[in-house]
N, C-alpha and C positions, 0 to 999 in steps of 0.2 A: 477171694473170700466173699459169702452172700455178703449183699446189704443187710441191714434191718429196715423193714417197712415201715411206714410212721400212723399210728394210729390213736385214738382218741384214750384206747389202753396202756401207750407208749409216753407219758405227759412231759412235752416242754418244760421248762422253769422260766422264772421272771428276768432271767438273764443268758438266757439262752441266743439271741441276737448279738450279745456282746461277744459269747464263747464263740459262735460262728464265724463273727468277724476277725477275732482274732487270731481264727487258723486252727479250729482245735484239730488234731490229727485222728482223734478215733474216740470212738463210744461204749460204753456199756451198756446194763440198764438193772439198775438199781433202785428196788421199791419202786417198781412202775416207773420210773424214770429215769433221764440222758444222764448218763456221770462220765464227764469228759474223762479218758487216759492218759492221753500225751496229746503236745503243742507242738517241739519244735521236735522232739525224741524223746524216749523215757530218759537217755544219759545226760541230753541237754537239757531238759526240764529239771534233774537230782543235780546239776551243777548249782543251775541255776539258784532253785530252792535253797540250798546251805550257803550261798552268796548274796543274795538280794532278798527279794518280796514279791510275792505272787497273790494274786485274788483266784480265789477256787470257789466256782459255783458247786455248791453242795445242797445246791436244795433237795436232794432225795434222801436226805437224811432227816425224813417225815418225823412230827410231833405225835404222839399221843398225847391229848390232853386230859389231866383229870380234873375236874371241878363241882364241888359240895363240900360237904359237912364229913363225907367219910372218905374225903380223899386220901389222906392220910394212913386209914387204914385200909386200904385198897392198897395204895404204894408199897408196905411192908408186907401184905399180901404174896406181893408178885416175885421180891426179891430177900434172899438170906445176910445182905447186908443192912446191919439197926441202924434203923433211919432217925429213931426217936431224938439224935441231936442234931439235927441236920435243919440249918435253917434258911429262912429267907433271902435270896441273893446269893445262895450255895450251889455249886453244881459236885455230885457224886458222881463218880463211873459206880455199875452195879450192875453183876447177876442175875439175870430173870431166868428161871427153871422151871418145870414145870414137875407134875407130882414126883416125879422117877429122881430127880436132882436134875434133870438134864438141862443144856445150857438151850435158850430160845431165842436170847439174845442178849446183848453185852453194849446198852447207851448206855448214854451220860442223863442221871435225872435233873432238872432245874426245879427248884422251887420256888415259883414266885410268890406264893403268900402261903398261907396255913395250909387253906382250904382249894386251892390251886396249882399244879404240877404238871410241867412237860416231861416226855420220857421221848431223847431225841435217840431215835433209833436207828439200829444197824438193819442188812437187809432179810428183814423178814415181817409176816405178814401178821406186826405182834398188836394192832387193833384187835380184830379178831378177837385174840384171845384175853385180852381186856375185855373188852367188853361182856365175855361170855362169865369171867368172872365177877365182873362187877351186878350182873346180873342174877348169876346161882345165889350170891350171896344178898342180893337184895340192898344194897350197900344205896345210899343215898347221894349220889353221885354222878354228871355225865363224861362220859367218855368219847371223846371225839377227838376228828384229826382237823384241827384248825389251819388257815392258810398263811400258816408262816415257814418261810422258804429261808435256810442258812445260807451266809455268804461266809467267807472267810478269808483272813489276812494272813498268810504265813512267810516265814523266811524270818531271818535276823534283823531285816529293816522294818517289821511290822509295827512298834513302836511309833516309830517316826511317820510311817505312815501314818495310821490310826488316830496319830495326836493332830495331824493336820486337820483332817475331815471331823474329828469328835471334839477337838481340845486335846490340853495338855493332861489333865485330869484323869485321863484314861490308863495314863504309866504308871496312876498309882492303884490302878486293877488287880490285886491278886490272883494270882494262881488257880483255876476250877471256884471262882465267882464271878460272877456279875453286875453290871450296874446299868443304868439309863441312860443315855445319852442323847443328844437333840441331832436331827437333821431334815434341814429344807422345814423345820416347825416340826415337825414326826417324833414324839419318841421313840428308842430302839433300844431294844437288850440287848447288847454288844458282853459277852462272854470270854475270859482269858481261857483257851481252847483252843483245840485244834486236832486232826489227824497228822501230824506229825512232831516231831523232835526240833522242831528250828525253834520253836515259837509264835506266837500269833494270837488271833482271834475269832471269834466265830460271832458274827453278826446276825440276829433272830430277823428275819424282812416279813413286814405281815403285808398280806398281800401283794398283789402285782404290781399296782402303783408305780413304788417308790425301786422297784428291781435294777432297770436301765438307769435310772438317774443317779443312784447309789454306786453303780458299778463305773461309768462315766467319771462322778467326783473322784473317786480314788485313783483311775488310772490318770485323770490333770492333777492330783495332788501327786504322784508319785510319778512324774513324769524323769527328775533327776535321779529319781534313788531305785532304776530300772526296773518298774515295777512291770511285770510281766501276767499275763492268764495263766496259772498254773490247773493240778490236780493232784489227789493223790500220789505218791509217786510208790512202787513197789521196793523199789531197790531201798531206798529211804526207810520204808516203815516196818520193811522185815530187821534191819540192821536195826532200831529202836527198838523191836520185841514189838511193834503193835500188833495185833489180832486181828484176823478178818473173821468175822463170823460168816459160816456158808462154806470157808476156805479150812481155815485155821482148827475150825469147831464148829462142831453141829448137836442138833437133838441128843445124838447119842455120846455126847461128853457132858460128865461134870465138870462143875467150874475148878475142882479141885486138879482133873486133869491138864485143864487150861493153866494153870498155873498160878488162880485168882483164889485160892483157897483164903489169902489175906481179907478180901472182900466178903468171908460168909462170918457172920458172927450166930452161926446156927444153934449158940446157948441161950442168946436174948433176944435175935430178931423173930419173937412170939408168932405164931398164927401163919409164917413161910409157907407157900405150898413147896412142898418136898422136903420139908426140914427133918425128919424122923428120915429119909433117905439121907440125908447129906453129913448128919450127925453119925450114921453108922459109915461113910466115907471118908469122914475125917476121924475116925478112929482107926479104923483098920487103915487106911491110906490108902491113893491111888495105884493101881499097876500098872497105868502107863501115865506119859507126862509130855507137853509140848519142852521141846529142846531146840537151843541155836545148834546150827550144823553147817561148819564151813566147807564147803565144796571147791576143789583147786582149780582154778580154770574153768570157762565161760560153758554152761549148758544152755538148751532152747527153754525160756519161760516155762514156766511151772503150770500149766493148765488143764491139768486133772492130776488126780493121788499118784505120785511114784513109791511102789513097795520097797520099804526096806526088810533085807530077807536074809537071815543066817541060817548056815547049816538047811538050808531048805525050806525054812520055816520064816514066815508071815513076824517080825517082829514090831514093823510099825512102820508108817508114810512120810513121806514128804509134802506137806500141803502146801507150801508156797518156795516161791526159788526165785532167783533175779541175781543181774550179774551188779556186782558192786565196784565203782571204779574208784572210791577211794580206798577200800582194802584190798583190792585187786586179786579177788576172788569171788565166788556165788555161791550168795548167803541164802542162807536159807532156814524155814521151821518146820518142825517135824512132832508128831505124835510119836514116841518111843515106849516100851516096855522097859518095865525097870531092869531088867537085865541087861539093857547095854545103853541106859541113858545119862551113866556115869560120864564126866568130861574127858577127854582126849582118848576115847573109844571110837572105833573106825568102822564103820558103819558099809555095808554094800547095797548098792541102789538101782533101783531098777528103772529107767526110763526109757523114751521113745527111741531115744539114740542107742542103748547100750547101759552095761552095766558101768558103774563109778562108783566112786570111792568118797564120804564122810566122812568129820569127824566134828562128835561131839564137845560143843564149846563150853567152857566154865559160865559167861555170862552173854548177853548178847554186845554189838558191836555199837552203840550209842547208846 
């Protein structure tokens, strides 16, 4: 397999010495930058995860920052979920589409103050298109990507972790909010979040500073409770239902296809771009829809669309695939056509090995 060349387009993270040290096995590149895959293996890594506590450099999951007086109307701007009660120290997942309904990207927005908002993004190049909006519209606001880089705590011990390096104060964090916390003198927004299903947290790190010495405390505070370098893991977040945007969904889905239709409130979130499209989508409904689909026995990763095809015809893909060793099958998600994304419908599949055999799941598997 090529390397990847390393280039000034290519960016480091403020913990990237730590993941090198500790053996990352391989890379991506994500929002212009490194997003470690696996450590020890993806199996040893998804053991591990739902067993202990891992630290995941995730600094490429870049901020858009919004900051003024119309930030606020900017934010409901960009996405069909009503913001109007969403307050300070809340973290939302939310829809950002663009005129068509289509999906552009699918973060978590944080609001630090009224007039103040991150929108921590998945991978796509969704400045840009801030900016250009906040700009048409003349909006009194700036829009920039500030230099705070996410770290994150996951696994079942993240608690325990988090409470040593933050305090105890920290377990009383709810769920998609946030609070402040002290280190080394620093304040840090430490966020209950995460890309996956174990638990954990997602630490806001502004600037480079504090990256290595942050990454350091956690792995001497969790030295007994096997705290590991983790990432991502695939097998993990397909069995959750989490989404890859780029994989899962692109430009050319609505969120109603994604299966986020919950997320639009497109009778009161006012002024949406694409709301007069999304409003005629949730009337008539989608005709296709992502769906779990359990695959019997182990395929090669999922690393481009595999067709799903009846009777000769195109009915819808496989966008992610991974082998799962605690259901002891590969799971998988798929964009389907309503005609056969009914549950325990069997589905034929087209991939690099051969054709295989689906079948559509009632729910997904965590």
């Amino acid at each position: 397999m090529a390397l990847i060349s390393p280039s000034r387009r290519l960016r480091r993270t403020p913990f990237s010495d730590g993941v090198e040290a500790a053996g990352v096995g391989g890379y991506t590149v994500y929002n212009h930058m490194l997003l470690p895959t696996f450590f020890e293996s993806p199996e040893a890594d998804y053991r591990h995860l739902k067993m202990h506590v891992q630290v995941w450099d995730v600094a490429c999951e870049r901020q858009v920052e919004l900051r003024g007086p119309d930030a606020a109307r900017l934010m409901q701007r960009l996405t069909p979920r009503d913001l109007r009660a969403m307050l300070p120290g809340q973290c939302l997942y939310i829809p950002i589409v663009d005129e068509t309904g289509g999906m552009l990207n699918d973060p978590v927005a944080v609001k630090i103050s009224d007039e103040r908002y991150w929108i921590s993004i998945a991978d796509s190049d969704l400045l840009l298109w801030v900016k250009g909006i906040a700009n048409a519209h003349g909006y009194q606001v700036l829009v920039d990507e500030p230099d705070i880089s996410p770290l994150a705590i996951q696994g079942p011990k993240s608690d325990d972790l988090a409470a040593r390096v933050f305090g105890e104060n920290i377990r009383l964090l709810r769920f998609f909010r946030f609070g402040i916390f002290s280190f080394e003198g620093h304040d840090v927004i430490v966020a209950r979040s995460g890309y996956s299903k174990q638990g954990g947290f997602e630490i806001y790190v502004e600037g480079s500073e504090l990256g290595m010495p942050l990454w350091n405390a956690l792995f001497a505070a969790g030295e007994d409770l096997n705290v590991r370098a983790g990432c991502p893991n695939a097998s993990e977040r397909i069995e959750g239902g989490l989404l890859s945007y780029g994989n899962d969904m692109t430009r050319e889905n609505t969120p109603h296809e994604c299966g986020l239709g919950k997320f639009c409130d497109t009778q009161t979130a006012i002024g949406c771009i694409g709301r007069d499209a999304l409003l005629r989508v949730a009337k008539d409904g989608p005709i296709q829809q992502v769906r779990p689909i359990r695959i019997e026995g182990r395929v090669a990763p999922c690393d481009r669309a595999w067709p799903i095809m009846a009777k000769g015809q195109n009915i819808g893909q496989i966008t992610s695939a991974a082998w799962s060793p605690d259901f002891d099958c590969t799971v998988a998600i798929g964009m389907v056509r309503m005609t056969h994304w009914d549950p325990g419908t069997t589905l034929q599949i087209d991939t690099p090995e051969g054709t295989i055999q689906g079948v559509v799941q009632e729910t997904f598997w965590i």
